[in-house]
N, C-alpha and C positions, 0 to 999 in steps of 0.2 A: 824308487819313487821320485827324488831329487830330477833323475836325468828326462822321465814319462813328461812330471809336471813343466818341467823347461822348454819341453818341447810343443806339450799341448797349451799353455798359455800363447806361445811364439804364435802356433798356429791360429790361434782366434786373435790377435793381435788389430786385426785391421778392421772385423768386424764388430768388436767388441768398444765401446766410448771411452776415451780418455780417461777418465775419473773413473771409471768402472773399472778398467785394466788394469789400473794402481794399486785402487783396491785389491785385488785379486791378487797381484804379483807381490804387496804386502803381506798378504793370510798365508801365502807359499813361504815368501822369504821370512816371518817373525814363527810364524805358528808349526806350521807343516813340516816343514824340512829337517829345522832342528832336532823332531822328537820321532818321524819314522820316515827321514829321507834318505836313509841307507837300507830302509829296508827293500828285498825283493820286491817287484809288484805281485808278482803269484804266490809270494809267498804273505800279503797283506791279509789278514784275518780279523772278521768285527769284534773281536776280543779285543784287538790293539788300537783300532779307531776310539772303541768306547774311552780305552783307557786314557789315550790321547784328550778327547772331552774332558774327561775327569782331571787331568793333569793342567789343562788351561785352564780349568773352574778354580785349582788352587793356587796355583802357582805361575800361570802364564802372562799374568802380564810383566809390570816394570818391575823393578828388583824385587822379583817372585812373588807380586802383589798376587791377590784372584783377579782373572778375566771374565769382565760381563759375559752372565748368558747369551745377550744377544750378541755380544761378538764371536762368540762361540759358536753359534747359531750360522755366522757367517762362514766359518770356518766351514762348517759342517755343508753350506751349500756350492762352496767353491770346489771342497773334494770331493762330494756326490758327483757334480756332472762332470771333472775330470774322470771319476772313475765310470759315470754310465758311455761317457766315451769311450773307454778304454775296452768296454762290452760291446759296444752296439757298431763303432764306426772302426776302431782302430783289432779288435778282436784278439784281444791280449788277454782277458779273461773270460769266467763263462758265465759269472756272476756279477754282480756289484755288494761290493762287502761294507759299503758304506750305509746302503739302505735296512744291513741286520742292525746296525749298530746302534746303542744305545743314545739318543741322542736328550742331553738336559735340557730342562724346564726351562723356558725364558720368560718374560716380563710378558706383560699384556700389550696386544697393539695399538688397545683403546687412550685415544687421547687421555691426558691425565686435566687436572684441572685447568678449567681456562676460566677467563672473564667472563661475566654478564656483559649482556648487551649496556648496562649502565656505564660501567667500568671499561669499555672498549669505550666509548664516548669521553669519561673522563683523560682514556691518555692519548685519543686524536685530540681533545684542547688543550693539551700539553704540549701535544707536538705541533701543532697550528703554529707556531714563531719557527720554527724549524727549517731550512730550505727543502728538505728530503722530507714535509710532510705531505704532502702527495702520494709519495712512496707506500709509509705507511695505510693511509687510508686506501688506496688503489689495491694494495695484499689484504687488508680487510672488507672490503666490498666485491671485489673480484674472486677472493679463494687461493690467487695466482700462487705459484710458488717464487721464493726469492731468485732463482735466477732466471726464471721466466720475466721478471719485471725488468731486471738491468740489462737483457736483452734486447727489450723492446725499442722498436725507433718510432718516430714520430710518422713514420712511413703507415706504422700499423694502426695505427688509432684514427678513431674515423668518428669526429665529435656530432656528425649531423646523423648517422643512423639510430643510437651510437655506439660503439663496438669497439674493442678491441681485437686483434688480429694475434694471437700468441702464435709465434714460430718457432721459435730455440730457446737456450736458454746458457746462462755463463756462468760460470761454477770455477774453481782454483784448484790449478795442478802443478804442486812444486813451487807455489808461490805466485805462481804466472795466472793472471784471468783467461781464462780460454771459452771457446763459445759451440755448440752442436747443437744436436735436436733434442727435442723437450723429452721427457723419462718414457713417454709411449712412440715417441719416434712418428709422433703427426702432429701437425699444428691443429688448433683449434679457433675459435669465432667466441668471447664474449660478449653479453652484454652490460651495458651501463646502466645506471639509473641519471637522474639529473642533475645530482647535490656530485657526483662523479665527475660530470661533465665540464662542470665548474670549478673543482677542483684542478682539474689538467690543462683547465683555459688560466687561472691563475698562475700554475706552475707554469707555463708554456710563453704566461708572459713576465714570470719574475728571471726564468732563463733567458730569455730576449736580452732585459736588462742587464744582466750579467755578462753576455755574448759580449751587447754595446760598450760597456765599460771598459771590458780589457781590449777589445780591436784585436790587435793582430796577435796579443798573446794567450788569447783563448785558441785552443786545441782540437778542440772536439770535432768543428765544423755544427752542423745541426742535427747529426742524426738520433743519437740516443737520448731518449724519453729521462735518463737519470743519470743526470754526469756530478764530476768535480767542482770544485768552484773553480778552476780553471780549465771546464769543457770538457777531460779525459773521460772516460766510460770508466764508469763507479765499481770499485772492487768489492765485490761480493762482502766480506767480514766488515765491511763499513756500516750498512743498518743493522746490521748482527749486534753489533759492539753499541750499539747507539740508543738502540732502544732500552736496556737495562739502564741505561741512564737518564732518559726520558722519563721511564719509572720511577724510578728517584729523588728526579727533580720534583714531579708531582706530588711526591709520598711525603717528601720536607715541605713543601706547602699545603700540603693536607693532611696531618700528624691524626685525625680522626676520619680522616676515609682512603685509607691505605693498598695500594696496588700489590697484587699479590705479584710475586716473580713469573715472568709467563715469556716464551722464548717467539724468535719474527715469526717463528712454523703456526704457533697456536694461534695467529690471527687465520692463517687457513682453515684450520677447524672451528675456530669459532665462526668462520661463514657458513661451511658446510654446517655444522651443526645448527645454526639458527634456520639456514633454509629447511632441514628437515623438521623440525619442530614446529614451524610453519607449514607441512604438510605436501611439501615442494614434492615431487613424483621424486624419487631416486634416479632414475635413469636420465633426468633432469640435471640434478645436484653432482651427478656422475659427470656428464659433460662438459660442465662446468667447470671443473674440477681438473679435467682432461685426467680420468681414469680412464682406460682400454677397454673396461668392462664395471657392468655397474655390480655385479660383485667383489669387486675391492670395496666402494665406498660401503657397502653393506656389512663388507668384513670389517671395514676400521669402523664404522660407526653403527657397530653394532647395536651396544648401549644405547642411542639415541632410537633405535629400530626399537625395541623390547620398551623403551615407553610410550611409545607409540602404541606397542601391538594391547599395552595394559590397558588404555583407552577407548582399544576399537567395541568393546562391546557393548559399552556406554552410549558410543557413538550411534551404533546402530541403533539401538532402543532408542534414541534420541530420534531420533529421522524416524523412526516405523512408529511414534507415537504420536507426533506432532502430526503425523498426514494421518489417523486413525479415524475412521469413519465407520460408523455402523452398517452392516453388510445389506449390501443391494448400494451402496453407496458409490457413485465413478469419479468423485472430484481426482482421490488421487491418482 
């Protein structure tokens, strides 16, 4: 198993994104290998897989803690299509033994608690003094994801239509920012509203400012949308790290209207989730989003769909009563 998996990761090495490959070549190198990479591949049986699962659920992670289901979960999708390979392209088996196998329960995918639209308000006037408040409000009104935003150059933003242009996106490998294409592997087009527009003309001219001051020891030049304070393109764990403290600061000035803990991701959700509640179409709210298909955002935002669907019948009767006319009647 050891020498298959070495080989078929190598193989997809080029095709496969940086960050993703790591991942992968982790689940081989911490999970996989240790516990059946001496076994035969023909002689793998979903007995041993299962057991495999069960053995990381107790005991796999750090000095024999239990491993998250959903890492687990990951586990289980990196050796699946090693072994649908091993069936379908490289023909070393006649099965896949990974698909009998038992595989554990994981966590839900449904966002977990996020802010009201009140409380998203309360920590963009928190972060309003901030240089990187921009940042925030552009991942809450956009949906963007974080590395989609510190990709962005001023190339892509287009304040007179006004749009955004998301093309890639920068994420950390081995400590290093590195940059590829966005999770669907296509750029997309958002839009702005105006209170947006004004936002990135402030930040656009507090960066000027800063450019100005340092002269030649600012770095950056002018391309990226979110830099250092001395112009270098901003490392991903920088608003990660920031905003827990942002919350913070808000919560010691407001000891009676307290910020609950909500990570940079849940400003995504809470955009998608307010457009659907708002009744925005999905396949809308999808594109946005820069889903590949609007059944992802239906699978993650399931929840928000099912209160919806509790209302539709309300709805109707609502519309078919209000146009109600006594028959022979064409008003409506």
């Amino acid at each position: 198993m050891a020498e298959y998996l070495a080989e078929w990761i190598e193989g997809h090495a080029v095709e496969i994104k940086p960050h993703t490959l790591k991942g992968c070549r982790d689940m081989i190198r911490l999970y996989i290998n240790p516990r059946i990479g001496t076994v035969r591949l023909q002689a793998l049986r979903p007995s041993a897989i299962t057991r495999l699962y069960r053995d990381l659920l107790t005991s796999g992670g750090r000095k024999s803690s239990p491993l998250a289901p959903n890492t687990v979960k990951h586990v289980h999708t990196v050796l699946r299509k090693a072994l649908t390979d091993a069936v379908l392209v490289d023909e070393l088996l006649p099965n896949n033994p990974a698909e009998r196998a038992k595989l554990p329960r994981t966590q839900s995918t449904e966002p977990g608690m996020m802010w009201t639209p009140a409380q998203l308000r309360a920590f963009l006037d928190i972060a309003r003094g901030h240089r990187l408040f921009a940042f925030f409000y552009l991942a809450a009104y956009t949906g963007a994801r974080r590395g989609e935003l510190l990709n962005l150059r001023w190339t892509d933003v287009d304040l007179d239509k006004p749009q955004i242009h998301i093309t890639g996106t920068a994420a950390v490998l081995d400590r290093q920012r590195v940059e590829g294409t966005t999770k669907s592997g296509r750029s997309r087009v958002v839009s702005l509203d105006l209170s947006t527009v004004e936002v990135l003309q402030d930040h656009r001219a507090r960066q000027d400012e800063e450019r100005h001051k340092l002269g030649d020891s600012w770095k950056g030049g002018d391309a990226y949308v979110f830099t250092t304070g001395w112009g270098d393109p901003l490392f991903p764990d920088t608003p990660s790290s920031l905003m827990p403290k942002l919350t913070e600061a808000h919560n010691k000035q407001n000891p009676e209207n307290q910020l609950p803990h909500a990570r940079l991701h849940d400003l995504r959700h809470i955009h998608a989730t307010t457009l659907l509640l708002a009744i925005v179409p999905v396949h809308v709210v999808a594109a946005r989003l820069g889903h590949a298909d609007p059944a992802i955002t239906l699978r993650v935002y399931a929840h928000v769909i099912h209160e919806q669907a509790a209302t539709a019948a309300d709805a109707f009767a609502k519309a078919i009563n209000e146009c109600w006319e006594p028959p022979g009647s064409h008003r409506c």
